[in-house]
N, C-alpha and C positions, 0 to 999 in steps of 0.2 A: 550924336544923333539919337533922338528916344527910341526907344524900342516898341515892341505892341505892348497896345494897352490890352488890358485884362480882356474886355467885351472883347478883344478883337483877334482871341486865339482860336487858331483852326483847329479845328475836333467839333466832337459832339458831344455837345451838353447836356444838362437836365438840371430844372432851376425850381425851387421849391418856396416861394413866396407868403408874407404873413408866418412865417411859423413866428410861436409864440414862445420865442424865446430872445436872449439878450444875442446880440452879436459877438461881444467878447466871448464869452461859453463855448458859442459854435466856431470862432477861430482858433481857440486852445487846442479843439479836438482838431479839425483842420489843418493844419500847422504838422500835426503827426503823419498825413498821407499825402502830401504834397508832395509830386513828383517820385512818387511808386508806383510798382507795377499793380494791376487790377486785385491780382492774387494776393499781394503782402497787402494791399491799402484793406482786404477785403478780415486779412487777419487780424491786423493792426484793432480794427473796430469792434471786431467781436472781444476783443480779451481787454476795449479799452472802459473801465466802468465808471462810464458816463453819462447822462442820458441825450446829449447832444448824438455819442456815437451811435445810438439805434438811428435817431433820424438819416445821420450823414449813410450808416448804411443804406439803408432802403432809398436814398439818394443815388448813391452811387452805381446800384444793382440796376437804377431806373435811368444812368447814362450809359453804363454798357448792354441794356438789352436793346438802348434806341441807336448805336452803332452798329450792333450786330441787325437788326432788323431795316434800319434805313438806310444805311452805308456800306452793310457786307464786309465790315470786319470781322476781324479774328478775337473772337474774346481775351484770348492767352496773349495776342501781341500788343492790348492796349495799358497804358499807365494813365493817370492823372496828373495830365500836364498842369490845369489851374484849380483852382477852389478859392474861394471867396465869400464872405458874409457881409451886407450891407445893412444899414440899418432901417427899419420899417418904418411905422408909425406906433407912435408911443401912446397911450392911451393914460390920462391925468385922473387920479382917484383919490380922494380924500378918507383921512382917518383923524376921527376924534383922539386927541391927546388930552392932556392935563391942565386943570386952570381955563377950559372955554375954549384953547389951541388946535388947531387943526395940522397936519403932517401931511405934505402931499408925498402920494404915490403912484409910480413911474411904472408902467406896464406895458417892455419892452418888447417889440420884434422883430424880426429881420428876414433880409432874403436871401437864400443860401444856394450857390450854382458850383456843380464840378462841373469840367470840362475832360472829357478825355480822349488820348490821340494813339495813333500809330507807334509803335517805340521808333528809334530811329536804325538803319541797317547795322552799323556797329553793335549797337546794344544789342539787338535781335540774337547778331552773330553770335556775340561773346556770354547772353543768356545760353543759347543753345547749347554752347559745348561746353559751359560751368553743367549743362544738366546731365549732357551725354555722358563727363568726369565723374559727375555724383551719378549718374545708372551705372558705370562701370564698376566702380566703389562700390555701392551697396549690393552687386551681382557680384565680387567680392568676397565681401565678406558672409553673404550667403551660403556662398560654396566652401566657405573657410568653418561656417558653422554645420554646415554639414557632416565637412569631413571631422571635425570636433566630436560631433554627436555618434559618427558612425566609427570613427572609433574608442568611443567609451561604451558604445555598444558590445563592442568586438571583444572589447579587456572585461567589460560586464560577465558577459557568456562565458570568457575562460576561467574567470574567478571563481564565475557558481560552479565550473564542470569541476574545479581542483576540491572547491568545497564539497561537494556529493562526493569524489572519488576517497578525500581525505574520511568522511564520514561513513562511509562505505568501510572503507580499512579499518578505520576503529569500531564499528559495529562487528568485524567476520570473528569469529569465536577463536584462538588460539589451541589448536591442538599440538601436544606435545606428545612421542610414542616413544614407549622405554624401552622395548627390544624389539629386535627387526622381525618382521614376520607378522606383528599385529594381523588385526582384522583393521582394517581402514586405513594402514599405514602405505604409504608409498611404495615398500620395499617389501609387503607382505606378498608371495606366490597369489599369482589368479587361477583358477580352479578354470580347469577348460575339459573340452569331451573327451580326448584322450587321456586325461588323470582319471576322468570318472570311470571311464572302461577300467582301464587299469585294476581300479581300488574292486570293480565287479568280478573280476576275472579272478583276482585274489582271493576275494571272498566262498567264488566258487569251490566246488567240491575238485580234488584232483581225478581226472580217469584211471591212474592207475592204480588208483585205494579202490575201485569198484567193486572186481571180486570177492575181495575180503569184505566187504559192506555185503556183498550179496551171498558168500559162503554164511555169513553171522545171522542172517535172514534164517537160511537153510536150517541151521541148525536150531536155532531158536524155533520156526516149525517142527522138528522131528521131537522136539524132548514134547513139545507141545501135545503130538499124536500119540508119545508113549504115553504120557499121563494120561489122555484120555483112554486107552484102550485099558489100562491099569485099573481104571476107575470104571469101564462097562466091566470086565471080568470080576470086579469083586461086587459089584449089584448083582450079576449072575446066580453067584456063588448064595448067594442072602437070599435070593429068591425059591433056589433046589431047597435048601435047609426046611 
């Protein structure tokens, strides 16, 4: 039993007539998005360097905006069921050759139709959860670089804290002290209020030297008094004469 003919698949097409091109060309490229999803047929074309692929893009772009707008599909759930190139009207041009000869030339083109459909529930299915397996994965390995990054962070920060503290250590000055007691030394006495009394009180005068400090006063006065009166009586004596 034959199956449908090409005209006679259900979807939505878009059919591109007269282009001026060979039809073999535009099947080459053709031939590549045959029965892929909208998505891959749409990458497939952009990275194919051809110049048939520019056309079949803007072909293609111009079968799913007219399902999505006349039919109320899903952009994401359609593939290109058919594509096909027929061939146009050829157009006969002569060129002068060699010796009086003429060369006829052939100026091919053709009509070019995708058609694109629903994918079917299976495929839908097992799309969906190939994508939900790859967002699982790639939320994954996010969280895997994450934690990668947050702990070379971690090791980052302790490295420099060793490096300053190691650098720190080698910069502090080594002091060495040769007998206990220094000034600066660990083991030198700290000087507090009660030493400093101490050393005042010492220095003080005793009370019981008083007297004799104040007898030696006295006496020092009196030799002082004699000399002076020793010395009016002989001006006296100088002045009767």
């Amino acid at each position: 039993m034959p199956g449908l003919k090409t005209n006679e698949r259900v979807g939505t097409r878009a059919v591109l007539r007269h282009c001026h091109m060979s039809a073999t060309k535009a099947r080459v490229v053709l031939n590549l998005i045959r029965g892929r999803d909208v998505d891959r047929a749409t990458e497939i074309l952009r990275d194919t360097p051809r110049e048939a692929a520019e056309i079949i893009g803007k072909l293609l772009a111009s079968a799913v905006a007219n399902a999505v707008h006349n039919d109320g599909a899903d952009a994401e759930d359609l593939y290109v069921s058919a594509c096909y190139a027929d061939e146009g009207v050829t157009l006969k041009r002569w060129r002068p050759r060699a010796r009086g000869r003429a060369t006829r030339i052939r100026k091919r083109s053709c009509h070019i139709t995708i058609i694109v459909s629903r994918m079917p529930e299976e495929r839908l299915l097992r799309r969906r959860s190939e994508r939900q397996a790859a967002g699982a994965q790639r939320q994954r390995r996010v969280a895997e670089s994450r934690r990668r990054a947050d702990l070379a962070g971690r090791l980052s920060r302790r490295r420099h804290a060793a490096e300053a503290e190691a650098a720190l250590a080698a910069d502090a000055p080594d002091v060495q002290f040769e007998e206990e007691g220094e000034i600066g030394s660990p083991t030198a006495p700290v000087a507090s209020e009660e030493t400093t009394g101490a050393e005042a009180l010492a220095d003080a005068p005793d009370p019981a030297d008083a007297p004799d400090l104040a007898a030696d006063e006295d006496a020092g006065r009196g030799t002082a008094e004699v000399e002076g009166a020793a010395g009016a009586g002989a001006a006296e004596s100088e002045k009767g004469e």
